[in-house]
N, C-alpha and C positions, 0 to 999 in steps of 0.2 A: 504494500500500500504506500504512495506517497502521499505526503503530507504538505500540501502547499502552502499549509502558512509555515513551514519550518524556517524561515528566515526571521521573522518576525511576530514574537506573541501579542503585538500590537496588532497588526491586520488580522487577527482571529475572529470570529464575530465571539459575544456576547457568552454565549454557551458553550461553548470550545475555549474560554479561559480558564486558568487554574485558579485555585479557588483562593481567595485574596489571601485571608493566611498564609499560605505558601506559594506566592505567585514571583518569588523569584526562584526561577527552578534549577539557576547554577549554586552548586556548591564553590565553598569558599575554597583558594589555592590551598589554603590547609587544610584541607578535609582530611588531614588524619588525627586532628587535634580531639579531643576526649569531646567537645561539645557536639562538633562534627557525626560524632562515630552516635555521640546518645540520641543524636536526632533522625539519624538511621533508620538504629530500632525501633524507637518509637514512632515513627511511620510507620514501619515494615506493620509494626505490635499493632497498630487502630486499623493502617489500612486492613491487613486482615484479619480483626476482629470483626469489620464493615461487610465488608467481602462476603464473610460468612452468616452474616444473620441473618438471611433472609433460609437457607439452608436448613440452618439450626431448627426455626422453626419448623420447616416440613418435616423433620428428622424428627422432633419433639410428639409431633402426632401420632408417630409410628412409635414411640419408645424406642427410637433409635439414636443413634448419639454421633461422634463426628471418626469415630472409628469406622461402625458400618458404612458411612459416607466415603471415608478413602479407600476402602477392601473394595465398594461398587462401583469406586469413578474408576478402579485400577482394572480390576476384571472387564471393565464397562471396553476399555483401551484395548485389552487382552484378549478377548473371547479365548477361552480353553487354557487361561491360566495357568500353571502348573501352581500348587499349594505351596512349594518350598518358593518358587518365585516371588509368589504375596509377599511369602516370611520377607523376603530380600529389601523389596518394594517398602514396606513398612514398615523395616526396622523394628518390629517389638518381637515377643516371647512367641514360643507355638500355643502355651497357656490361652493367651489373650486374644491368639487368631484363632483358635477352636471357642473361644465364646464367642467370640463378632460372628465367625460364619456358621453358627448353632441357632440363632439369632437369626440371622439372614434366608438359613434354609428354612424353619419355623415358620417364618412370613413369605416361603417361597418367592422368592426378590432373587435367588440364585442355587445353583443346581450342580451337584458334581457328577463328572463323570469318572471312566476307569481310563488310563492311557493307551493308545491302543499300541505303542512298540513296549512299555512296560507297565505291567497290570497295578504293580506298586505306587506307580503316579496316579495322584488327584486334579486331575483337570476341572476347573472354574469357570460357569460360564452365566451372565445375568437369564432368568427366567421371561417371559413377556412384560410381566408386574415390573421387576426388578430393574429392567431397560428402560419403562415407561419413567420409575421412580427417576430412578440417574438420570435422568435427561427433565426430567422438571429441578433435579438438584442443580443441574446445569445450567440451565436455564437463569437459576436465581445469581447463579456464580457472574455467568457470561453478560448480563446484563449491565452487573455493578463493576466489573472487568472491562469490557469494550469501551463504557462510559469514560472510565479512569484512561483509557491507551489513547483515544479519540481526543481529551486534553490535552494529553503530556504531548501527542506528534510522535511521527516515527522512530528518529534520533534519540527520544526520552526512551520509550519503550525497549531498545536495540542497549540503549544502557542501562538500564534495570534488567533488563534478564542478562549481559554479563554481571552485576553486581551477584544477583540470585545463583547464577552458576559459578563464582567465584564461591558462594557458601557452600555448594558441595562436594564433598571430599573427593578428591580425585579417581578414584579407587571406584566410586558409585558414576559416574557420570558416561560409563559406556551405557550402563542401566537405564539411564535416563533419554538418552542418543536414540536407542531401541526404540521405548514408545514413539517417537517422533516418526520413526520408521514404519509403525505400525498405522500410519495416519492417513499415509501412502497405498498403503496396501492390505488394510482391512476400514473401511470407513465406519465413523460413528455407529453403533448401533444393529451392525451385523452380525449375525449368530456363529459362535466361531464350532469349533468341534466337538462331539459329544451325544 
């Protein structure tokens, strides 16, 4: 997407400015100074507290919570998942992902299968419901997201996700490479194996 006001956040119209509190959107040459770095997070911390509340509530309806949310945005990516994947994906305990997805089958939102080159593997794949859910949770995401990318301008957006990729460990970032790949070649919503 280009952004033709990127020259000037003065020729933007009205709605496409950033929001006066933070409408100067360079950082200062010291941005590594301690005030620099706390103002960061605390973006980083409201914007996505922001981000998410409209989620939260859908998820609150269900008695679901913001774990179920990221096991179904990831599977939602995945179709046919592999279980140890999720583990990777999410970072937590197999404890904690045998109750999200205990959970999740319960309200039939997602369904496993057997793998078919090894019987041992759990493949992961959203149900009808469980597609429908994740994409009105998207929905709520993509709205309060698009809004925020369509302010900042290209240039903003191109330097926020290096900042966001600069926070994750090196070691995870082919993992992340992957879904991006998967964007290409399974689109939103399709039913993957199983």
């Amino acid at each position: 997407m280009i952004d033709a006001y990127a020259s000037s956040t003065a020729a933007r119209p009205a709605a496409l400015q950033p929001p006066a509190a933070l409408s100067d959107p360079r950082a200062s040459p010291l941005f590594l100074r301690e005030s620099e770095v706390r103002r960061g997070i605390e973006l980083l911390y409201f914007g996505y507290a922001n981000m998410i509340r409209g989620a939260d509530t859908i998820l609150a309806d269900r008695n679901l919570g913001r774990a179920h949310h990221r096991a179904m945005y990831f599977i939602a990516r995945r179709p046919g998942l592999p279980v140890f994947e999720l583990l990777r994906l999410l970072a937590i305990t197999k404890q904690s992902l045998s109750r999200v997805l205990a959970d999740l089958m319960t309200q039939r939102l997602v369904e496993q299968a057997v793998g078919t080159h090894d019987k041992r593997q759990r493949l992961l794949k959203l149900t009808i419901a469980g597609s429908a859910l994740e994409a009105e949770l998207f929905a709520a995401l993509n709205e309060r997201m698009a809004a925020a990318y369509g302010q900042a301008g290209q240039q903003a957006v191109s330097g926020f996700w290096a900042v966001l990729a600069g926070l994750v460990p090196i070691t995870d970032r082919a993992m992340i490479a992957a879904l991006d790949q998967t964007d290409s070649t399974n689109p939103r919503g399709q039913q993957g194996p199983g």
